[in-house]
C-alpha positions in Angstrom: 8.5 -49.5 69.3 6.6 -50.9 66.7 6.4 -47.8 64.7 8.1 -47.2 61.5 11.1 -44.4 62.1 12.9 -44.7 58.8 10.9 -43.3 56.8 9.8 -40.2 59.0 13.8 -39.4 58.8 14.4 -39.8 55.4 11.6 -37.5 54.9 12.8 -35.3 57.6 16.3 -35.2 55.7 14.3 -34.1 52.1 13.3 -31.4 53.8 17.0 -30.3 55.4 17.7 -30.8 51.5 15.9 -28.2 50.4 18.4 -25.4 52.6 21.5 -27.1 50.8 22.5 -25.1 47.3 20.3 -26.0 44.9 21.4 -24.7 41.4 23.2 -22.1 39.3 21.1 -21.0 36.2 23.2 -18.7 33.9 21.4 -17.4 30.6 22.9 -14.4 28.5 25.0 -12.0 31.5 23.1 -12.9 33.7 23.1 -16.1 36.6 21.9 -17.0 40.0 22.6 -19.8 42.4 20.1 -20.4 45.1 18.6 -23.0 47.5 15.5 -25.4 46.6 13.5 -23.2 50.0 14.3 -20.0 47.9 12.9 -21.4 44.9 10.0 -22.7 47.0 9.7 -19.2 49.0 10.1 -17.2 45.6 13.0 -16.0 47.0 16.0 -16.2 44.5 18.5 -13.3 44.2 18.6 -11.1 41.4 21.4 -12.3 39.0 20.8 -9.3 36.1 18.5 -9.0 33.1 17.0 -11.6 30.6 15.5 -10.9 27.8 14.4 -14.6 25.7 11.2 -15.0 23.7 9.9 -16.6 27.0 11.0 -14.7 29.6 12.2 -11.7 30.0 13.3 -9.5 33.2 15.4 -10.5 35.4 16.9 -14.0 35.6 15.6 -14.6 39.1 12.0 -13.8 38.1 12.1 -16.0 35.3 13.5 -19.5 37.5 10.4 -18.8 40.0 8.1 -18.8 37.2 9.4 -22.0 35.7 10.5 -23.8 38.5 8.7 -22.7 41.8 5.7 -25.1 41.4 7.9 -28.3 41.0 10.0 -27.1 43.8 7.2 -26.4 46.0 5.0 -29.2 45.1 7.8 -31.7 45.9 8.5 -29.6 49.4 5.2 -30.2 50.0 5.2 -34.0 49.4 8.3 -34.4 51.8 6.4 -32.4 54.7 2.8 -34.5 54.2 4.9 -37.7 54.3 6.8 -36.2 57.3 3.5 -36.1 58.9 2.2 -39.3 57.9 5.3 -41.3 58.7 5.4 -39.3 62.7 2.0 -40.1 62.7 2.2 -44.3 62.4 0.6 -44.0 58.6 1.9 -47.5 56.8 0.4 -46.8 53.7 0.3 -43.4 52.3 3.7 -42.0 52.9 5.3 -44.0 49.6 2.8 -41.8 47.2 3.7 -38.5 48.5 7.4 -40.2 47.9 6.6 -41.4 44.4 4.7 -37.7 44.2 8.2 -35.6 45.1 10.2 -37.7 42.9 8.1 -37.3 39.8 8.2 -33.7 40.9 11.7 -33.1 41.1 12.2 -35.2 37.7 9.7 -32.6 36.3 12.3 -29.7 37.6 14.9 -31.1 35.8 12.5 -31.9 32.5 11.7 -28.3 33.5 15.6 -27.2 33.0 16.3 -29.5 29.9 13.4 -27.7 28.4 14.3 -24.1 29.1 16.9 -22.0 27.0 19.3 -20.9 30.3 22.2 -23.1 31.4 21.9 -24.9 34.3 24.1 -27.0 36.9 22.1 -28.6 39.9 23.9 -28.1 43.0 24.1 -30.7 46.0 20.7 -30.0 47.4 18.6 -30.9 44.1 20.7 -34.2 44.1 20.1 -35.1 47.9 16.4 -34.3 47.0 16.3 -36.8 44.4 17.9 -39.1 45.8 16.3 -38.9 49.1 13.1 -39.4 47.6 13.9 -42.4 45.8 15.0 -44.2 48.4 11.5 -43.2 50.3 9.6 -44.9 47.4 12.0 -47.5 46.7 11.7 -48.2 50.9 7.9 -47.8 50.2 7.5 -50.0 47.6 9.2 -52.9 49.5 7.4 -52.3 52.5 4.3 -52.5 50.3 5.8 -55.8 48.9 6.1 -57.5 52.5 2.7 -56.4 53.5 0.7 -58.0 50.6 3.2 -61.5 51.1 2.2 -61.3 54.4 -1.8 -61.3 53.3 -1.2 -63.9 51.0 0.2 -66.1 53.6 -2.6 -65.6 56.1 -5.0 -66.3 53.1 -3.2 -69.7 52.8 -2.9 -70.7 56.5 -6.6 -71.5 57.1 -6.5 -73.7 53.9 -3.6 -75.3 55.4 -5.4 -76.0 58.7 -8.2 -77.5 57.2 -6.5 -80.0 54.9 -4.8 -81.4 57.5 
């Protein structure tokens, strides 16, 4: 019972984000909504035509081109730590943590930077915030393991000044 369960489940749960409404992007006529696994399956309904300097086709084309690898990437961080964190793994899980939240930051960086209006639905903000709780459990976890070195370091200079 010694193994760590939170932080398969909060893992677990970034995934289960990623079927919760994503976003609407709206640009011109045209606009879509769709889930963070359409995005990562390069699935996102058609929402009409486009045509900006840097994209141009359909709206749906254009949000899997911009934002599919960030959406994937951080999919696939919260799957990997998943697997770590089922499999006992103490130290590893909170970089594939720190590695989806940088990822889904970059989406949003990735939004601010396009032309097209966007609103981020529920699912993008579970995401997020799911996976900075996972590095901010991490990180302490991290923090209690190296006090806990430091204090074996000390105990055999204790022993042997007494």
């Amino acid at each position: 019972m010694k193994r760590p369960r939170l932080s398969p489940a909060l893992f677990a749960l970034i995934c289960l984000g990623f079927l919760l409404p994503f976003a609407t992007v709206s640009c011109d006529n045209a606009h879509t909504s769709f889930t963070g696994i359409q995005l990562v399956t390069h699935t996102i309904p058609p929402g009409g035509a486009v045509s900006e300097q840097d994209c141009s086709g359909d709206i749906s084309a254009c949000v899997e081109s911009k934002g599919s690898f960030f959406a994937t990437f951080a999919f696939a961080m919260a799957v990997i730590g998943f697997v770590l964190g089922l499999l006992g793994r103490v130290q590893g899980p909170g970089w594939f943590a720190t590695g989806g939240l940088l990822a889904m930051l970059g989406l949003a960086g990735q939004a601010i930077d396009s032309f097209a209006e966007i609103n981020f639905h529920m699912g993008y903000w579970v995401v997020l915030s799911l996976f900075f709780c996972a590095v901010s459990l991490h990180a302490w976890n991290a923090g209690r393991r190296r006090r806990a070195v430091r204090v074996e370091e000390a105990q055999p200079q204790q022993q042997a000044i007494v």
